[in-house]
C-alpha positions as CSV (number, residue, x, y, z in Angstrom):
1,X,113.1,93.8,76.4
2,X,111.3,96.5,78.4
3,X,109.4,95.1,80.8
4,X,105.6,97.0,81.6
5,X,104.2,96.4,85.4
6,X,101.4,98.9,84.7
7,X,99.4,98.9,81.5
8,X,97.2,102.2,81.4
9,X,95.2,103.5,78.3
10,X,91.7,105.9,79.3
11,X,89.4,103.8,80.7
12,X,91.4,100.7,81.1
13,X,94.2,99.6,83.9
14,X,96.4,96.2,83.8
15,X,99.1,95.3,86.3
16,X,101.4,92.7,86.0
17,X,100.9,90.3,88.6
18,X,104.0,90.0,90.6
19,X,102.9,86.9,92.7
20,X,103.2,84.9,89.9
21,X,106.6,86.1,88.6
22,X,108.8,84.6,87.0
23,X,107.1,81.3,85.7
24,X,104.0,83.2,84.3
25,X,103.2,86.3,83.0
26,X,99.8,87.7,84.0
27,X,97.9,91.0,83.3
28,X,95.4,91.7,85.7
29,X,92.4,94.1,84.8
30,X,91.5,96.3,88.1
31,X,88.3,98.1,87.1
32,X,87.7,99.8,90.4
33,X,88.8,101.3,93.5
34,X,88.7,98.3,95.6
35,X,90.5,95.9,92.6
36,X,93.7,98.4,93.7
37,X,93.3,97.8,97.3
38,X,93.1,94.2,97.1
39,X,96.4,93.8,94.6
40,X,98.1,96.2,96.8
41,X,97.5,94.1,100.0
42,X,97.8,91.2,98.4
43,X,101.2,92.4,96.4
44,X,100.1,92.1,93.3
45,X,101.6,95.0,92.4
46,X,104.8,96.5,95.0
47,X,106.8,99.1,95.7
48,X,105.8,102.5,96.8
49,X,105.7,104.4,93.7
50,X,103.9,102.0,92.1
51,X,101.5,101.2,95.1
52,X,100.9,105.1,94.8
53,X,100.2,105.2,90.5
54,X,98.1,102.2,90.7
55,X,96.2,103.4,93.6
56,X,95.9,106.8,91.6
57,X,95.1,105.1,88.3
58,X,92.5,102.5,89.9
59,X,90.4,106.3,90.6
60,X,91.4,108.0,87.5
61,X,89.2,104.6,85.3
62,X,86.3,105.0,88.1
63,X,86.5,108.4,87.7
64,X,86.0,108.2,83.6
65,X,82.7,106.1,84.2
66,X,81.4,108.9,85.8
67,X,82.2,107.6,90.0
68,X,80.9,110.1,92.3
69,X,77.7,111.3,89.9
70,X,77.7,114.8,91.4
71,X,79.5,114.9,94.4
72,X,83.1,113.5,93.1
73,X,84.9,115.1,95.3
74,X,83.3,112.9,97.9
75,X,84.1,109.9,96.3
76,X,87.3,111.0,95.5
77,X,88.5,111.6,99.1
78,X,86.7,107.9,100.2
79,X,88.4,106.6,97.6
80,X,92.0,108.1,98.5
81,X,91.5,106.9,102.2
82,X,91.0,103.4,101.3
83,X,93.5,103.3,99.2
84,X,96.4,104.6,101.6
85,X,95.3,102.2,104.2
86,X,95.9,99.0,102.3
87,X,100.2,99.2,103.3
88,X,100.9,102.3,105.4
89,X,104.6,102.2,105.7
90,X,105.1,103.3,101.8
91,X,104.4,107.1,101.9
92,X,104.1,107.5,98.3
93,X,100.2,106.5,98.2
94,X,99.5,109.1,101.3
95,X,101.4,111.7,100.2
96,X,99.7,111.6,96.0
97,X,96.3,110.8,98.2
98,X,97.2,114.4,100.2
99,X,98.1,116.2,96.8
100,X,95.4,114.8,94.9
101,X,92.7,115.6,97.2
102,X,94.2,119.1,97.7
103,X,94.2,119.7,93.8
104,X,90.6,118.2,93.6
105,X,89.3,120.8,96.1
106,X,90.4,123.8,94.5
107,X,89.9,122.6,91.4
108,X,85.8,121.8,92.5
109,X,85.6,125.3,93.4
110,X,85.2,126.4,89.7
111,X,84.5,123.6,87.5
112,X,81.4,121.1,87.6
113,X,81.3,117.8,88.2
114,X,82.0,116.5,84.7
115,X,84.9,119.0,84.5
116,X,86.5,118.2,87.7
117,X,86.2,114.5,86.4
118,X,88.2,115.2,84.0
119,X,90.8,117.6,85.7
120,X,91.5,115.0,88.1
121,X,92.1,112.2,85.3
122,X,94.4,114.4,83.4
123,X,95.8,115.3,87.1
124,X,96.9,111.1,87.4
125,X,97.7,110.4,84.7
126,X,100.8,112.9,84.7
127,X,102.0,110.3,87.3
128,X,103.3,108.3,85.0
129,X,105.4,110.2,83.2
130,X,106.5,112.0,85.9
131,X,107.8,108.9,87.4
132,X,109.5,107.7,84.7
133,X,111.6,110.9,83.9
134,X,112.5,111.2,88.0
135,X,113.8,107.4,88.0
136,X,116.1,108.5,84.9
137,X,117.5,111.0,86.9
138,X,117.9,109.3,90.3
139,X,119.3,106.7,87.8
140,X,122.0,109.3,86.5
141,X,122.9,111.2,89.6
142,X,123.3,107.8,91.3
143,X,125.7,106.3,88.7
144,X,127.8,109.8,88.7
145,X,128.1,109.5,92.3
146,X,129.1,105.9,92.8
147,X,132.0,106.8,89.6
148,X,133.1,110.0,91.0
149,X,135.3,107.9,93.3
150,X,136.4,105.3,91.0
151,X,137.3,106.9,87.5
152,X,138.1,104.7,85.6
153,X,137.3,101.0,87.0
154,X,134.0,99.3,86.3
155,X,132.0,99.0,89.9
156,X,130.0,95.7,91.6
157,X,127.0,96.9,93.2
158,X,124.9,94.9,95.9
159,X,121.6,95.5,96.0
160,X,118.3,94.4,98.4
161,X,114.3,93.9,97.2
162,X,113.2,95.0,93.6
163,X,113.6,98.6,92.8
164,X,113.2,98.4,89.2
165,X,110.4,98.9,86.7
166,X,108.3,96.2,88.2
167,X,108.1,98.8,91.5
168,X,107.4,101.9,89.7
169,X,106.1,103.1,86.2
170,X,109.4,102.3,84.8
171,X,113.3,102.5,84.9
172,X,113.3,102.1,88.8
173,X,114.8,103.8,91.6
174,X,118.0,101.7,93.1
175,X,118.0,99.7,90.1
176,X,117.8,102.5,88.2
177,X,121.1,103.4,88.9
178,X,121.9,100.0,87.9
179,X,120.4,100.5,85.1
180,X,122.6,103.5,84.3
181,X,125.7,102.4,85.1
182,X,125.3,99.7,82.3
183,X,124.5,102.1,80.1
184,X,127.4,103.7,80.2
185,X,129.4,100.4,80.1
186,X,130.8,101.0,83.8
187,X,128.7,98.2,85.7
188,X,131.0,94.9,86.4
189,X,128.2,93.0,88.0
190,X,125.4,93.7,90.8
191,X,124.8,90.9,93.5
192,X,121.1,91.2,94.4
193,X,119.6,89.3,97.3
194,X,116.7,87.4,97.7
195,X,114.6,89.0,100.0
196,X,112.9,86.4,102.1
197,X,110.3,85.8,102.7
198,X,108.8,86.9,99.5
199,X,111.9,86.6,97.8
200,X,111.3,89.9,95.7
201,X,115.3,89.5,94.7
202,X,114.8,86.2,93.7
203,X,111.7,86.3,91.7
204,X,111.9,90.1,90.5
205,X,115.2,91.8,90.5
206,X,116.6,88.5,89.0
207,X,113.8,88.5,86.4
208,X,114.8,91.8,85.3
209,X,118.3,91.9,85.6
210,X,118.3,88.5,83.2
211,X,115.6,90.0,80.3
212,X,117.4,93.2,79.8
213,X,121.4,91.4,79.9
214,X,122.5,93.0,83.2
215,X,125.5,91.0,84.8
216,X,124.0,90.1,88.2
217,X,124.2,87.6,90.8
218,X,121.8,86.2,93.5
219,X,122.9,85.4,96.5
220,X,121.0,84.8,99.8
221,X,120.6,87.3,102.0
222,X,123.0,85.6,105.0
223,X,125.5,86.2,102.1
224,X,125.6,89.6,102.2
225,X,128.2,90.8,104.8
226,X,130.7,87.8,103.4
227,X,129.9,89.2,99.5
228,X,130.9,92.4,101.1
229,X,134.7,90.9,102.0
230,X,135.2,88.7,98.9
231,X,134.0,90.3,96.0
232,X,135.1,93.9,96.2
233,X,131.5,95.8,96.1
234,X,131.8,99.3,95.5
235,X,128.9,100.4,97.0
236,X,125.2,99.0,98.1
237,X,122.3,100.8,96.5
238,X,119.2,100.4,98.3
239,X,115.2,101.8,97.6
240,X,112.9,103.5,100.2
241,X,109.6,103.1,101.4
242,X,109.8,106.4,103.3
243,X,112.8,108.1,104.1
244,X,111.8,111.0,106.7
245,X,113.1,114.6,108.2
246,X,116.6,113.4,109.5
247,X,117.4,110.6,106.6
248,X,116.5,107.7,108.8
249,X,114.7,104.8,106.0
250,X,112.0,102.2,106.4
251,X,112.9,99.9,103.6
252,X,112.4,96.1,102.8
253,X,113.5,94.4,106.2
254,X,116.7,93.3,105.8
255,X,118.1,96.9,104.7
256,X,119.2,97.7,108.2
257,X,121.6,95.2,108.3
258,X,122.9,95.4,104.8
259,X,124.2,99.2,106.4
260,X,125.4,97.9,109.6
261,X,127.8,95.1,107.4
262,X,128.7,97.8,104.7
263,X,129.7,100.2,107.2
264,X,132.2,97.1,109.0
265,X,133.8,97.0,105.2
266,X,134.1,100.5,104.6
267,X,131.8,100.4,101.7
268,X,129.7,103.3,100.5
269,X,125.8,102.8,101.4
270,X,123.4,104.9,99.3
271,X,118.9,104.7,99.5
272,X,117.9,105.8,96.3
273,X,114.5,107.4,96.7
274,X,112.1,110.3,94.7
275,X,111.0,112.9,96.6
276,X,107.6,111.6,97.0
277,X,109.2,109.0,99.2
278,X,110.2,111.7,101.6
279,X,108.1,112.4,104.5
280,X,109.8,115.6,106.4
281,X,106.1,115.5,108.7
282,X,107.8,112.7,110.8
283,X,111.2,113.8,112.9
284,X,112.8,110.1,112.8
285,X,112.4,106.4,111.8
286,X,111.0,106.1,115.2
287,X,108.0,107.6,114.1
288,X,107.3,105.4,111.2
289,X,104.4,103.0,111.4
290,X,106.2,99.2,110.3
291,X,103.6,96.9,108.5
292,X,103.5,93.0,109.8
293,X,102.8,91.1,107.0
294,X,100.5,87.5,107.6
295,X,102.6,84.4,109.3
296,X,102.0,82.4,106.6
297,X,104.1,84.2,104.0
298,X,107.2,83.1,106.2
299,X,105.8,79.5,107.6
300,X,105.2,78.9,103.5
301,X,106.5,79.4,100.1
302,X,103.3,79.1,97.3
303,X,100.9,77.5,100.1
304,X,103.8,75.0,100.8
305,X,104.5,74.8,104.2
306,X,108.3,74.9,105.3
307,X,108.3,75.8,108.8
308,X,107.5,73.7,112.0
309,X,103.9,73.2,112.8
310,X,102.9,75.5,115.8
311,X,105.7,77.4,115.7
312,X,104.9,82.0,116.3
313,X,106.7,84.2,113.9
314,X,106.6,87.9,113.6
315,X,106.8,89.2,110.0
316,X,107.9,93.0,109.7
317,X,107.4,93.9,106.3
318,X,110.3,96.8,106.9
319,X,113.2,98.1,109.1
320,X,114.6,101.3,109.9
321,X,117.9,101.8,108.4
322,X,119.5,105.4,110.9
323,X,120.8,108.2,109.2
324,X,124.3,107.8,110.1
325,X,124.6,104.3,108.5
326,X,123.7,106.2,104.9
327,X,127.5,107.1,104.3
328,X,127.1,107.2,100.6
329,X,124.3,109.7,100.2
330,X,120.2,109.6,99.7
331,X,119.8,110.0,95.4
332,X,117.0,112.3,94.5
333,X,115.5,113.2,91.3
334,X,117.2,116.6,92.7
335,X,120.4,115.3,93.2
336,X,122.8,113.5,95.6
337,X,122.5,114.8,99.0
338,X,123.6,113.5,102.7
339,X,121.0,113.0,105.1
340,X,121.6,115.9,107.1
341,X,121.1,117.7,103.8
342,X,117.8,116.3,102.9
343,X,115.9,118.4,104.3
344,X,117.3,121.6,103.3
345,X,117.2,120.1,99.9
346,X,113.6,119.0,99.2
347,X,112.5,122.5,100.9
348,X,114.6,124.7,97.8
349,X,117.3,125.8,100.7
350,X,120.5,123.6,99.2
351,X,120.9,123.1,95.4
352,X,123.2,119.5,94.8
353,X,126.7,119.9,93.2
């Protein structure tokens, strides 16, 4: 079973809503701009490559019913900053806003508005397939890596959040390499949390792992550290939000200690990430804007509540994860690289091995 999170033809764009995984499965039509905002702020639709196609795609099927009239590029660049406001941790959606509205610019210089229209639709919809094919080979490096040090034994991964298909345009990042390794028949098991408070793990990771036959496990995430001791993980494969200049990550909240428990055991911790999740603008993590999510979505689980009347709760959406506690290495669709190689690496100065 391959499961589809984003359902584009020209004209047309269906997500699957995430909210109501895994008891029903829902299309939702976004015909506009501000349909995308909504189901990203609402998560409807999560993770930051797919965050940053559906934004992208929401503007591409405006764009084809002729948004704009003859000032697109106006429209477009409106369109773009809504868009990246609705989660600002995730960099994907500000960097594709930043290359999109770069391309449209130059690309307005010589074509009319009709043109332009359409060089910007072609321009999005490349997204797609470019995401797939760099999740195959974050996928592959990752898998490579993990083996290198075990040659011949199957491996247990742990994993945090949903990284898969349902978070990009398919294959996934972190569980991408999950994904490969139990392609090649080397993947014992992967224990995957379950992410409170929206229990992405649970509801999404689990959903996957069980409709394509992937040996998994949930466990919650105050299991982690004792999963660690008792069931011989080889290595912890996380996603990224935004990983910037030094290798310091903004993930789902709950990564940083994940990394501070594997580093206790001795156990290799890797972020999985495309490039377009790299932000070398900002120095370190401490630069990193962290979304706070609603109290609600901890004080209650589907408008149920489960937490003491009157009681205040803060609700970071992320944490940091530092550099140092990335022992494993950051996989790119470029290759497997230590954080204190990144940067060299995304700017053409160091070629992986």
């Amino acid at each position: 079973m391959t499961l589809e999170a984003i359902r584009y033809r020209a004209g047309s764009l269906q997500i699957l809503n995430q909210l109501l995984l895994p008891h029903q499965t829902v299309y939702d039509d976004l015909r506009s701009v501000q349909d995308a905002y909504e189901a990203i702020k609402s998560m409807k639709v999560r993770g930051a490559p797919a965050i940053a196609i559906v934004g992208c795609l929401s503007l591409a099927v405006e764009l084809r019913a002729g948004a704009g009239g003859d000032d697109p590029v106006n429209f477009i660049r409106e369109s773009l900053y809504h868009l990246t406001s609705a989660r600002p941790t995730a960099v994907n959606m500000g960097r594709a806003a930043r290359e999109l509205m770069e391309f449209a610019e130059n690309e307005s210089m010589e074509k009319n508005s009709e043109q332009l229209r359409e060089s910007v639709i072609a321009w999005i919809e490349d997204m797609l397939e470019r995401d797939v094919n760099d999740n195959k080979k974050i996928g592959n490096y990752g898998a490579q890596h993990i083996l290198s040090g075990v040659p011949r034994d199957s491996v247990t991964i742990l994993t945090h959040c949903n990284t898969g298909s349902l978070a990009t345009a398919g294959y996934g990042t972190a569980l991408g390499v999950v994904r490969s390794l139990h392609a090649l028949a080397r993947l014992k098991r992967v224990y995957c949390t379950e992410t409170r408070p929206y229990n992405q793990g649970s509801r999404l990771t689990a959903y996957e792992a069980v409709a394509e036959g992937i040996p998994a496990t949930l466990i919650t995430d105050s299991m982690a550290a004792l999963t660690m001791r008792e069931m011989n993980i080889s290595a912890v494969v996380v996603g990224a939000d935004r990983v910037v200049a030094n290798g310091d990550t903004a993930n789902k909240v709950g990564t940083y200690q994940l990394a501070i428990a594997a580093k206790h055991h001795g156990v290799p911790f890797y972020v999985a990430a495309p490039s377009t999740s790299c932000d070398l603008s900002l120095e370190s993590g401490k630069d990193i804007i962290i979304e706070v999510r609603p109290p609600e979505e901890l004080t209650s689980i589907n408008g149920v509540p489960i937490a003491a009347p009157g009681i205040e709760v803060w609700n970071p959406a992320f944490d940091v994860t530092p550099h140092q506690l990335i022992t494993g290495g950051i996989i790119t669709e470029l290759g497997v690289f230590l954080p204190s190689e990144l940067q060299a690496a995304l700017t053409g100065r160091l070629t992986a091995l």
